[in-house]
C-alpha positions as a Markdown table, in Angstrom:
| # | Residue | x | y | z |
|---|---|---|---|---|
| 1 | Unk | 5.8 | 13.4 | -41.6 |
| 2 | Unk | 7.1 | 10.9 | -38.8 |
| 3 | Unk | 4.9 | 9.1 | -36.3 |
| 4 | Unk | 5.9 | 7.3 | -33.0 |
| 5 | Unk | 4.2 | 5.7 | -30.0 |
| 6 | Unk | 4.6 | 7.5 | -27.0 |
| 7 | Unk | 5.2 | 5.6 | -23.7 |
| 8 | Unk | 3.2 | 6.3 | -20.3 |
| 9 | Unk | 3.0 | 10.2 | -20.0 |
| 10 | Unk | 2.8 | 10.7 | -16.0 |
| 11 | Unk | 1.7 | 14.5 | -16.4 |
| 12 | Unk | -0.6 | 14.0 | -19.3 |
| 13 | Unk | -1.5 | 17.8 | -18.3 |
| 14 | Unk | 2.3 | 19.3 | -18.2 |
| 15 | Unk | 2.8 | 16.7 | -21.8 |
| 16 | Unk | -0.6 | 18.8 | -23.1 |
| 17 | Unk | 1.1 | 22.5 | -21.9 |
| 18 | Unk | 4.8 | 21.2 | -23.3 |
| 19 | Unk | 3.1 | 21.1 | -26.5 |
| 20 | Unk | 0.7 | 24.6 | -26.8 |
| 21 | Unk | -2.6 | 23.6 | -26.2 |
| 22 | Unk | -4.7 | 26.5 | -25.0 |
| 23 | Unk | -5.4 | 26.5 | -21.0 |
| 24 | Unk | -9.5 | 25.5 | -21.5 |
| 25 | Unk | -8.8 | 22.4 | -23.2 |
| 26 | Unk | -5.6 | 20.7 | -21.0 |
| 27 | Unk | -7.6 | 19.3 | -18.7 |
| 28 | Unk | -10.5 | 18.3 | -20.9 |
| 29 | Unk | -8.0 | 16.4 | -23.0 |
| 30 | Unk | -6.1 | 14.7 | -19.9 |
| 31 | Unk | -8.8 | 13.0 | -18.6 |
| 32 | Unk | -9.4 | 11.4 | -22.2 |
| 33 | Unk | -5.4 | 10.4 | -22.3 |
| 34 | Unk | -6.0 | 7.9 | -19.4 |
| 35 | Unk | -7.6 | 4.6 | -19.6 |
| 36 | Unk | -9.0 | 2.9 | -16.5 |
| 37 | Unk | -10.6 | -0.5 | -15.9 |
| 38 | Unk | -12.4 | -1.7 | -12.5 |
| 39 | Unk | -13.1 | -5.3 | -11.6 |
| 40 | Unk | -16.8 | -5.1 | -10.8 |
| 41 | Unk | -17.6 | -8.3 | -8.3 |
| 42 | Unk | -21.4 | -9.5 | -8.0 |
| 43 | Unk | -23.0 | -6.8 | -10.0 |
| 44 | Unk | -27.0 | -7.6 | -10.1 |
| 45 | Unk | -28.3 | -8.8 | -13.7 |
| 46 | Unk | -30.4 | -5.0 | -13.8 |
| 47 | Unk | -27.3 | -3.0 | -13.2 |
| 48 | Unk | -25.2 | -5.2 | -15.3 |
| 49 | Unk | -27.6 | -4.3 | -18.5 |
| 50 | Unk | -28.2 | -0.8 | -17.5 |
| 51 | Unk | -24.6 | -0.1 | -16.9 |
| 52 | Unk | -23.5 | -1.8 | -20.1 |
| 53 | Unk | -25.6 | 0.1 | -22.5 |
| 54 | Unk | -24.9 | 3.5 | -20.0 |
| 55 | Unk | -21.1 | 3.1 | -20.5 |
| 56 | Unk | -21.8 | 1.9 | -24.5 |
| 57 | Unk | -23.8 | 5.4 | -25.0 |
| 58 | Unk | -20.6 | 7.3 | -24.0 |
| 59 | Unk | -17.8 | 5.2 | -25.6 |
| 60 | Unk | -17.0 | 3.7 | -23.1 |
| 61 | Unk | -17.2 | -0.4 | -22.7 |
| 62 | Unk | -18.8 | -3.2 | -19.9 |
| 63 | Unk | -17.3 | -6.4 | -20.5 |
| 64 | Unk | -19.8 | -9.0 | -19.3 |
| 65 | Unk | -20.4 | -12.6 | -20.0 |
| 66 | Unk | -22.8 | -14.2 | -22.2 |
| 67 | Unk | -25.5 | -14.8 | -20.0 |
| 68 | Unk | -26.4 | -11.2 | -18.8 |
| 69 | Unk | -28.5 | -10.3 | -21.6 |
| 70 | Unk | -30.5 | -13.2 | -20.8 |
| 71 | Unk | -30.4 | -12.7 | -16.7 |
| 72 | Unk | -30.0 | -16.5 | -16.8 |
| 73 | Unk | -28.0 | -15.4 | -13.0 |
| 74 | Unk | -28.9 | -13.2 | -10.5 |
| 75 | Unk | -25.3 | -11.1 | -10.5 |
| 76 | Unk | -22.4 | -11.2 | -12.6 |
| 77 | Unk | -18.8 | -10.4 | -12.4 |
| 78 | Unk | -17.8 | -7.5 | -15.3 |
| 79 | Unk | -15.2 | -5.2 | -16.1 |
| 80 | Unk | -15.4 | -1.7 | -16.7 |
| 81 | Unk | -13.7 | -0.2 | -18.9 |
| 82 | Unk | -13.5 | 3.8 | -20.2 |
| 83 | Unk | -11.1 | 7.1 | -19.9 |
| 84 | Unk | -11.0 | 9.2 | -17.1 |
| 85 | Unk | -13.2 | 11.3 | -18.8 |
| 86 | Unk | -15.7 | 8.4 | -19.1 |
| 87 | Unk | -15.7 | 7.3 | -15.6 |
| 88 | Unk | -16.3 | 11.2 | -14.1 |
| 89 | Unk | -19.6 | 11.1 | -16.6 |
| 90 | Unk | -20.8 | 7.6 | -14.9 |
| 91 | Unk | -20.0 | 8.3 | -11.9 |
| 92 | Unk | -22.6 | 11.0 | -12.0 |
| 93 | Unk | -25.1 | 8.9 | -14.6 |
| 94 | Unk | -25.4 | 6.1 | -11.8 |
| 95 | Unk | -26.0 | 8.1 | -8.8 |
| 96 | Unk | -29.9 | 7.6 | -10.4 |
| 97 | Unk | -29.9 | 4.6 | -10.9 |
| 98 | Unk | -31.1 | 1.6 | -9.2 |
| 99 | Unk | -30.2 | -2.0 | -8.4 |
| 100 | Unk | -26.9 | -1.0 | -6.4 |
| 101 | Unk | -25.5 | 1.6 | -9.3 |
| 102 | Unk | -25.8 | 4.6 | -7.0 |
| 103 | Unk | -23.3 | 3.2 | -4.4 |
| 104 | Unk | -21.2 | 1.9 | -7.4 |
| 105 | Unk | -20.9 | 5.7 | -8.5 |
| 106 | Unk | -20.1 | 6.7 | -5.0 |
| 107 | Unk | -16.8 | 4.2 | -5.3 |
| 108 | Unk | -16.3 | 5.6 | -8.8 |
| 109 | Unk | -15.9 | 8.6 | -7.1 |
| 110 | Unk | -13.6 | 7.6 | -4.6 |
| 111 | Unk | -11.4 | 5.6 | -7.3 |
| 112 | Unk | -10.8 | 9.1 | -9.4 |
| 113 | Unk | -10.1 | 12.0 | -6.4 |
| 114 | Unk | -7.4 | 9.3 | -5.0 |
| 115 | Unk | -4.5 | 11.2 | -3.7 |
| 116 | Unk | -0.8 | 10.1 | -4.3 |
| 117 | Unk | 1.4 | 10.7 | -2.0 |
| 118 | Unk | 5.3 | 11.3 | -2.1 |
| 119 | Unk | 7.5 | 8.2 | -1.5 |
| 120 | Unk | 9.7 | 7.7 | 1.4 |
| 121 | Unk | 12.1 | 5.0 | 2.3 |
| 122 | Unk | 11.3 | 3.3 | 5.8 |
| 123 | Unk | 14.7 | 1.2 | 7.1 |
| 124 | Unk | 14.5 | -1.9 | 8.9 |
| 125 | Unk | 15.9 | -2.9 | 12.6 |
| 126 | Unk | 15.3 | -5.6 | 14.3 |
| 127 | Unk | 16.6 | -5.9 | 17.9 |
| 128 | Unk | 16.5 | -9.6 | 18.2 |
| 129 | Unk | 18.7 | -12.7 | 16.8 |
| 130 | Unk | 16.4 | -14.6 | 14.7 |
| 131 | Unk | 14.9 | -12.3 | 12.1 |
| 132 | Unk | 14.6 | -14.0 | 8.8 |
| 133 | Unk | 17.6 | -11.8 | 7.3 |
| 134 | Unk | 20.4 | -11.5 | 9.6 |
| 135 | Unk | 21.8 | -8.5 | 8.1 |
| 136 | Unk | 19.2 | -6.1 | 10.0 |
| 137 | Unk | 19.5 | -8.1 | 13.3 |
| 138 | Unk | 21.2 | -4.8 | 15.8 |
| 139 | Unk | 21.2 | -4.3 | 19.6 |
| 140 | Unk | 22.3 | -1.2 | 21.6 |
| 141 | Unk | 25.1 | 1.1 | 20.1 |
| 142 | Unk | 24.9 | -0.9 | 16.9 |
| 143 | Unk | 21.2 | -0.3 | 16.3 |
| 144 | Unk | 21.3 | 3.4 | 17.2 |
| 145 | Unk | 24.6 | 3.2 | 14.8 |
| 146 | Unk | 22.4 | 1.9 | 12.2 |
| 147 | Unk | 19.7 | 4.4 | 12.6 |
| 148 | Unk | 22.2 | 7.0 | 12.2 |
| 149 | Unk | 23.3 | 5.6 | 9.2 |
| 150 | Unk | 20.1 | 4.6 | 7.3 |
| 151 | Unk | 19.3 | 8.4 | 7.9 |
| 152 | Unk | 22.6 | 9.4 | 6.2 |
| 153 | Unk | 21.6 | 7.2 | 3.2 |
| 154 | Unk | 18.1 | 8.7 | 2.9 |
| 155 | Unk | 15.8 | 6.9 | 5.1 |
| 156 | Unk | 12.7 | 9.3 | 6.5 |
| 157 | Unk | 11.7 | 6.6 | 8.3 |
| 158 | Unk | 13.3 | 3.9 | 10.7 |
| 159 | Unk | 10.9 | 0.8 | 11.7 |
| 160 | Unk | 12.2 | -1.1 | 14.8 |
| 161 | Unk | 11.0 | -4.0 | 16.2 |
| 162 | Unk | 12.2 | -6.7 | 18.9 |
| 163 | Unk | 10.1 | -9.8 | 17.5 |
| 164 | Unk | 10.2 | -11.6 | 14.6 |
| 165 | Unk | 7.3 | -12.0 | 13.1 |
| 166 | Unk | 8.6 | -14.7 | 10.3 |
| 167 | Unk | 7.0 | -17.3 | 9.1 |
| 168 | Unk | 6.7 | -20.1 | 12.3 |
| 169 | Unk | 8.6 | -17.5 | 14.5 |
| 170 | Unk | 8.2 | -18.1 | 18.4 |
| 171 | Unk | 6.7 | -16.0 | 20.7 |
| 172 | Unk | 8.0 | -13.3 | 22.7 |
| 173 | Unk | 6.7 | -11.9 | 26.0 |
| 174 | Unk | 5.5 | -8.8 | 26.6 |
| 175 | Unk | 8.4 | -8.1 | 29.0 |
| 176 | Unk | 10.9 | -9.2 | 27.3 |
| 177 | Unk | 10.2 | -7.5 | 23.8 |
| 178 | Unk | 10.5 | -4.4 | 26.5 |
| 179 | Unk | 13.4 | -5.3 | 27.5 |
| 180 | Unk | 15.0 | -5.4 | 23.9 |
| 181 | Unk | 14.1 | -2.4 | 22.9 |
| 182 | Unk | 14.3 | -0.7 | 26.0 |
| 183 | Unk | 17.8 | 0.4 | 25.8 |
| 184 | Unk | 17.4 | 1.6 | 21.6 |
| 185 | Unk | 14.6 | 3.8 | 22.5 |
| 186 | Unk | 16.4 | 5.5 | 25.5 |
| 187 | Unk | 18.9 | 6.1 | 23.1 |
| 188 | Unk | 17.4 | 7.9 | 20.6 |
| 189 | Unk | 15.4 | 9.8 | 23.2 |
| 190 | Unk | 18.5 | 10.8 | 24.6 |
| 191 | Unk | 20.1 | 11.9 | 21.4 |
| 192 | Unk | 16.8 | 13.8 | 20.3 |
| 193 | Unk | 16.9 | 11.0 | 16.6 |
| 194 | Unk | 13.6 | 11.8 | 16.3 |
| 195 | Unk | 14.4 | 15.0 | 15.2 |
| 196 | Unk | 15.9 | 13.9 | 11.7 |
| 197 | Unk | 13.6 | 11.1 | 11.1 |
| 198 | Unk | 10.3 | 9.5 | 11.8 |
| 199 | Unk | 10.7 | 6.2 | 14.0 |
| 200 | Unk | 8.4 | 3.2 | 13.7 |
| 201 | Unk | 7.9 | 1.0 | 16.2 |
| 202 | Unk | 7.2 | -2.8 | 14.7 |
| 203 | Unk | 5.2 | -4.1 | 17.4 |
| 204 | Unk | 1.4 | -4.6 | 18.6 |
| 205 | Unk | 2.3 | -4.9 | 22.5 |
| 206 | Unk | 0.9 | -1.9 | 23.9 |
| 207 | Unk | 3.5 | -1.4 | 26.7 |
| 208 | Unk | 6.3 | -1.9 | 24.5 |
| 209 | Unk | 4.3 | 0.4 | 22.0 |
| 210 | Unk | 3.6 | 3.3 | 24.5 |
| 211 | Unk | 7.3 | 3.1 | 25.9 |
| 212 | Unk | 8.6 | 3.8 | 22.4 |
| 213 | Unk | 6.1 | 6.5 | 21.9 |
| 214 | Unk | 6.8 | 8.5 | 24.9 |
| 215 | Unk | 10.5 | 7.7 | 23.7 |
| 216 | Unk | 10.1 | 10.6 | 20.5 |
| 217 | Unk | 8.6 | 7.0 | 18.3 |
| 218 | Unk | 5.6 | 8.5 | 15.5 |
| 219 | Unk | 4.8 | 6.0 | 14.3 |
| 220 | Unk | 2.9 | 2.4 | 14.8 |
| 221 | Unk | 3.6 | -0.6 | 12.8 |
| 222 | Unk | 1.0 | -3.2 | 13.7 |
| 223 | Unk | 1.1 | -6.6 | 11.7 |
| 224 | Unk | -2.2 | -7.8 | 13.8 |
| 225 | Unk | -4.0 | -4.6 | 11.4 |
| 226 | Unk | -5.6 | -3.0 | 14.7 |
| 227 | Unk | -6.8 | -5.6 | 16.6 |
| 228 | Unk | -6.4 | -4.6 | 19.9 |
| 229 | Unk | -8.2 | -1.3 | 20.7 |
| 230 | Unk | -5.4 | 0.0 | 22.9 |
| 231 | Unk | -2.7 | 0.0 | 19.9 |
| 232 | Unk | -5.5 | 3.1 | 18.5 |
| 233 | Unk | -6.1 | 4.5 | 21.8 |
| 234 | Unk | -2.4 | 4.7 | 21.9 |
| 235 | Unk | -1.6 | 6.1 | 18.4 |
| 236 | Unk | -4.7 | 8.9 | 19.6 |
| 237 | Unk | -3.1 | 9.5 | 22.5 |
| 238 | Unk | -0.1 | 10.4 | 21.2 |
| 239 | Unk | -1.4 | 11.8 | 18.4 |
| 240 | Unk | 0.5 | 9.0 | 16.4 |
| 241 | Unk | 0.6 | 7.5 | 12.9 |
| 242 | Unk | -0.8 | 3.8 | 12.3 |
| 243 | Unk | -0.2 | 1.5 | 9.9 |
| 244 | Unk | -2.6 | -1.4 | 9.5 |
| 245 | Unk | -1.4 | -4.4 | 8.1 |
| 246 | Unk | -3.3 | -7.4 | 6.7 |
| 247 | Unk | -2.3 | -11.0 | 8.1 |
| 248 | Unk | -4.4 | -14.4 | 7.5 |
| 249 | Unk | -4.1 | -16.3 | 10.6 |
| 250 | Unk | -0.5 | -15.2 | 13.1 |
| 251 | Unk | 3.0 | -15.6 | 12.1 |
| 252 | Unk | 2.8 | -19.2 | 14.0 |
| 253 | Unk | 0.3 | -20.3 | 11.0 |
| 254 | Unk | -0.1 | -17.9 | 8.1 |
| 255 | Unk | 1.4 | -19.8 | 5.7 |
| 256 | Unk | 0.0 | -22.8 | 6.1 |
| 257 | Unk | -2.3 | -23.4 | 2.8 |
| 258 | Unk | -3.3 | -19.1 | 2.4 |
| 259 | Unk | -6.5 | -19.5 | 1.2 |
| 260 | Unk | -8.7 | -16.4 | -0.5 |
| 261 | Unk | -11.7 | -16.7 | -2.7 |
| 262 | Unk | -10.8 | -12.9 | -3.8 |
| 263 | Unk | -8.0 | -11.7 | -2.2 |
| 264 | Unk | -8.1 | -8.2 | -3.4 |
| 265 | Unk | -11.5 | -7.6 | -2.6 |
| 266 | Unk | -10.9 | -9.9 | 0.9 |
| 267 | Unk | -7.8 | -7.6 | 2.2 |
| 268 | Unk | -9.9 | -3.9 | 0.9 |
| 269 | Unk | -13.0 | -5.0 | 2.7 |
| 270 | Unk | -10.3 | -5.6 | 6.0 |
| 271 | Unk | -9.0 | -2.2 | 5.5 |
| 272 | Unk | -12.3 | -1.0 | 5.2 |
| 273 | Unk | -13.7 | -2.1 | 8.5 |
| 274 | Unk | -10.3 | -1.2 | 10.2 |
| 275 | Unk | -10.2 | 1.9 | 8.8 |
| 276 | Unk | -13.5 | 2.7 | 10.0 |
| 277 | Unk | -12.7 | 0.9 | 13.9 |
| 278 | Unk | -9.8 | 3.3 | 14.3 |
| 279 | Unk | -11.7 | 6.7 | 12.6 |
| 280 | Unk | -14.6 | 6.0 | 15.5 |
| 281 | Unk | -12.0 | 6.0 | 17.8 |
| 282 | Unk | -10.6 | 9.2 | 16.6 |
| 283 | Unk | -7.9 | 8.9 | 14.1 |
| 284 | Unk | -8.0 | 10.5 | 10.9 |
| 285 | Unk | -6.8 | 8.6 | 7.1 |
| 286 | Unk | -4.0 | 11.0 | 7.1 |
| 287 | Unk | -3.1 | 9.3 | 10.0 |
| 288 | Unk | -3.8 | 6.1 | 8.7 |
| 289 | Unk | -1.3 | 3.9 | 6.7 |
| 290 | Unk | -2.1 | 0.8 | 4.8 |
| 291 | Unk | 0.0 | -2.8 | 4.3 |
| 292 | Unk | -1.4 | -5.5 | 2.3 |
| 293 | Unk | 1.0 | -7.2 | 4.2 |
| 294 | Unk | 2.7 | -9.2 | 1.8 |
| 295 | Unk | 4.1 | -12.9 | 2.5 |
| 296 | Unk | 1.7 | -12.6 | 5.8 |
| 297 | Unk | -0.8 | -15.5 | 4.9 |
| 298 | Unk | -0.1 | -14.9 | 1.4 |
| 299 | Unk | 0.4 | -17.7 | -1.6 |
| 300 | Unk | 3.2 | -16.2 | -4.0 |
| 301 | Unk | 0.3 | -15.9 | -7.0 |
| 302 | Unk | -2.3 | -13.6 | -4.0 |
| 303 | Unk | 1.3 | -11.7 | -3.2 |
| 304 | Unk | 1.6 | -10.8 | -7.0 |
| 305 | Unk | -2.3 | -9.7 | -7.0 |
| 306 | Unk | -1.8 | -7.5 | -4.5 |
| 307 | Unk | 0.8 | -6.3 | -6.3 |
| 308 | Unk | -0.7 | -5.7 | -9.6 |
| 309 | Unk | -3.6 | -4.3 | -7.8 |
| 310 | Unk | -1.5 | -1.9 | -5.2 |
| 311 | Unk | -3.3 | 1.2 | -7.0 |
| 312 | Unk | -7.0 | 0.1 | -5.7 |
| 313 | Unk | -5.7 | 0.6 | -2.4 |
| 314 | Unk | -5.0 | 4.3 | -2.7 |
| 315 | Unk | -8.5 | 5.0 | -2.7 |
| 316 | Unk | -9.0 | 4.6 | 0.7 |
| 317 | Unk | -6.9 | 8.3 | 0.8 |
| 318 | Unk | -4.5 | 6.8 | 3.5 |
| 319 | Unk | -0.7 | 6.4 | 2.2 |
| 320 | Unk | 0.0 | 2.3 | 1.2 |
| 321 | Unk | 3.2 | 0.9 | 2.5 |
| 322 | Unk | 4.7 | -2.1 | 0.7 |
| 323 | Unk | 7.1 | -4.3 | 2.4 |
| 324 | Unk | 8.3 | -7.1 | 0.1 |
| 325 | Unk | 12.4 | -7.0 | 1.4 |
| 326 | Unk | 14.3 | -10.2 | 0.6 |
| 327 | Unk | 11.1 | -12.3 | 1.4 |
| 328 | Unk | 10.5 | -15.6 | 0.1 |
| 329 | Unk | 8.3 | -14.9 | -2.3 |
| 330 | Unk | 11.5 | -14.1 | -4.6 |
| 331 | Unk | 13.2 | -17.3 | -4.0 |
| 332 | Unk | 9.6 | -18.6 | -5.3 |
| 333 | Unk | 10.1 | -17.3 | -8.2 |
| 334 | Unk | 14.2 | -17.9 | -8.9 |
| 335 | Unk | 15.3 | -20.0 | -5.8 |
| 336 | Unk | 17.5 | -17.7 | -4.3 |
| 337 | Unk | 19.4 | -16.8 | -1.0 |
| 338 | Unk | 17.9 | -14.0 | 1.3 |
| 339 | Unk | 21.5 | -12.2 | 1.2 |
| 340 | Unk | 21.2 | -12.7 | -2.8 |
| 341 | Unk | 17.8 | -11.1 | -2.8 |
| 342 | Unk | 18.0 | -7.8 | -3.2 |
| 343 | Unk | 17.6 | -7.2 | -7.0 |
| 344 | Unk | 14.2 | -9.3 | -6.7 |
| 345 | Unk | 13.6 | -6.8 | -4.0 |
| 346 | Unk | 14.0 | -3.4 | -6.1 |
| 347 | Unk | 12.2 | -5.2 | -8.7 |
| 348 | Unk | 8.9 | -5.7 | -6.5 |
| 349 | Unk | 9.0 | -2.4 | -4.8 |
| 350 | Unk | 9.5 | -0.4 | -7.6 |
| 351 | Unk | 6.5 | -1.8 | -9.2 |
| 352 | Unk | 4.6 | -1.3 | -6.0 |
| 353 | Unk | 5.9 | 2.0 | -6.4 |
| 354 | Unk | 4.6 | 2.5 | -10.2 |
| 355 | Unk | 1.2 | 0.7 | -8.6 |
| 356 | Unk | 0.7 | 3.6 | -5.7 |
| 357 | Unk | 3.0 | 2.8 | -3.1 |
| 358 | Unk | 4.5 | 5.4 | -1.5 |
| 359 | Unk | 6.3 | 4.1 | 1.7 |
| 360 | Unk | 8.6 | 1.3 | 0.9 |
| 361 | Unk | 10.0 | -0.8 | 3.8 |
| 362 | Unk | 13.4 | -2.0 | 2.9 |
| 363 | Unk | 16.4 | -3.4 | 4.5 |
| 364 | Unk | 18.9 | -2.3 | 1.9 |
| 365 | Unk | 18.2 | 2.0 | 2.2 |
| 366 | Unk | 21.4 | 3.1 | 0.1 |
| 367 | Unk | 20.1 | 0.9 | -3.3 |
| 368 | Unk | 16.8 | 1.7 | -2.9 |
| 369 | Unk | 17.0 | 5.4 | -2.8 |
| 370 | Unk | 19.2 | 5.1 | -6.1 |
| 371 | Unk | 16.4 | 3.2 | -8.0 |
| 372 | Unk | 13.3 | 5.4 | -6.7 |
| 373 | Unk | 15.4 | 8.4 | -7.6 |
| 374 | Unk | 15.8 | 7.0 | -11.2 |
| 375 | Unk | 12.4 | 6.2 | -11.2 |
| 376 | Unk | 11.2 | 9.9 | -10.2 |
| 377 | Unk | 13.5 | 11.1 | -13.0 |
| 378 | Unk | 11.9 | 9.1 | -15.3 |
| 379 | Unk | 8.7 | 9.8 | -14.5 |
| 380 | Unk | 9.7 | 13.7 | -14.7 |
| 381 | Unk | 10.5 | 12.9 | -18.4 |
| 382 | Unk | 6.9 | 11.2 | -18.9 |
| 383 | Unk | 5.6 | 14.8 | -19.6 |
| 384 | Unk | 7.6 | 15.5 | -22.0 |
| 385 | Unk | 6.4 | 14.4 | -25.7 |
């Protein structure tokens, strides 16, 4: 006899089929293969006890601390912890139960039927002269070059924007962020781009946004998250995606002293009311796109959070966009230049990647369909035992 420890196994069902197990049982054993655990905020004393000795009865486990048994404090913080088998059985035990457990199974819920979606490259262009990497700064012929090119390399998607939105960047006017990307979107208009990839336009000033959509654009890439009700009028009226990106304070003060209490639970309840602003107003998740908006009021230990945590945001059912290219938050860690950044880069986004992402915003297209494809081939091998 030999015996090994198996790595992550992706397609715990196909892994189950590879190996003979009969049809009525693959799915029954799957959902005991995975291990899940949720970071329960402010669960009230009562739930605490009855969801602890609920999750105990099944074999699964509530970490809590010492002083629930007593009630010594109205609400607790806990950790929940059980297979995917053991959450589906919850997530049905607490719909009767009181003190808040019935809406605590209705997230459960929501947590396990979380689609994933295929991953796609979006390339960066920036028509102006004082982005933070100077390497994606194009105008005119160049940037339409550049499209073309980042298309070649594998890039479904091409985000382009005409104001920098760096850390302390100065402000543009409406008319002339129209006037820079004017001449790029009458371009690829005129050359019908838009027929071999889905353009982004990186902006939340709705005549510059409308011009690029009438232009062949698909796509909205709004840092302010949906602020301004004509950005979703817009993306309804043009029957366009949205992507709604978290940002503490504006790019003129967002990294001055970030501060979150939570900020995993801070940025999901933001998506959560701005998900809900723009479905009143007519958009649909699939629609919808999601940025935690990384280095956008963001220390570098709430950036790596967000990171660890990327998966909780699939749950919303909209795709999650991470955008981490050559930002400081790698020179925080290994003080490095942004042209020497791109292997911190690949590093992040693949992770994000592993976490749930599945639109990654990059300036460097070529490398990063390499690593993803590697990824995906690893992955394809995780059902195999």
């Amino acid at each position: 006899m030999q015996i090994y420890k198996l790595g992550d196994i992706t397609d715990k069902e196909a892994a189950l089929k590879a190996l003979g197990v009969e049809s009525g049982g693959i799915s029954i054993m799957a959902k005991k293969m995975e291990l899940l655990c949720f970071y329960i905020k402010d669960l009230k004393t009562p739930a605490a006890n009855i969801l602890k000795q609920d999750a105990l009865s099944i074999g699964a486990e509530l970490a809590v601390p010492g002083g629930v048994i007593l009630c010594e404090k109205p609400a607790y913080d806990c950790i929940l912890v059980g297979t995917k088998k053991h959450i589906e059985i919850l997530s049905r035990k607490e719909l009767a139960q009181p003190f808040g457990l019935k809406a605590l199974a209705g997230e459960l819920k929501r947590f396990l039927s979380a689609k994933r979606y295929p991953t796609r490259i979006m390339g960066i262009i920036n028509a102006n002269d004082d982005s933070f990497f100077e390497g994606s700064r194009f105008v005119a012929e160049d940037a339409v070059a550049q499209c073309e090119k980042m298309i070649a390399e594998g890039a479904e998607i091409i985000d382009i924007g005409a104001v920098s939105s760096r850390p302390g960047a100065k402000e543009v006017s409406a008319e002339e962020e129209l006037e820079r990307i004017r001449p790029i979107c009458d371009a690829i208009h005129d050359q019908k781009l838009y027929e071999k990839a889905l353009f982004s336009i990186d902006s939340y000033t709705p005549s510059a946004v409308e011009y690029a959509l009438k232009s062949g654009f698909g796509l909205i890439n709004d840092i302010t998250g949906a602020n301004d009700e004509e950005i979703i009028k817009l993306a309804v009226k043009y029957n366009a995606k949205l992507c709604i990106m978290h940002m503490q304070g504006t790019p003129q003060t967002m990294q001055k002293e970030p501060c979150y209490q939570d900020v995993t639970v801070e940025v999901s309840d933001f998506f959560e009311e701005r998900i809900a602003k723009c479905e009143a107003m007519g958009l649909s998740r699939a629609q919808i796109i999601l940025d935690v908006g990384i280095g956008f009021g963001k220390s570098l230990e709430h950036n790596l959070t967000l990171l660890r945590n990327m998966d909780h945001f699939t749950h919303f059912g909209c795709e999650v966009l991470i955008g981490a290219s050559r930002k400081s938050m790698i020179h925080k860690i290994i003080p490095t230049a942004t042209e020497e950044r791109l292997p911190g880069t690949l590093a992040i986004h693949l992770k994000a990647v592993e976490n749930g992402a599945s639109i990654v915003r990059c300036h460097d297209v070529a490398e990063h369909r390499q690593a993803i494809k590697v990824l995906e081939a690893m992955r394809e091998m995780t059902h195999k035992v």
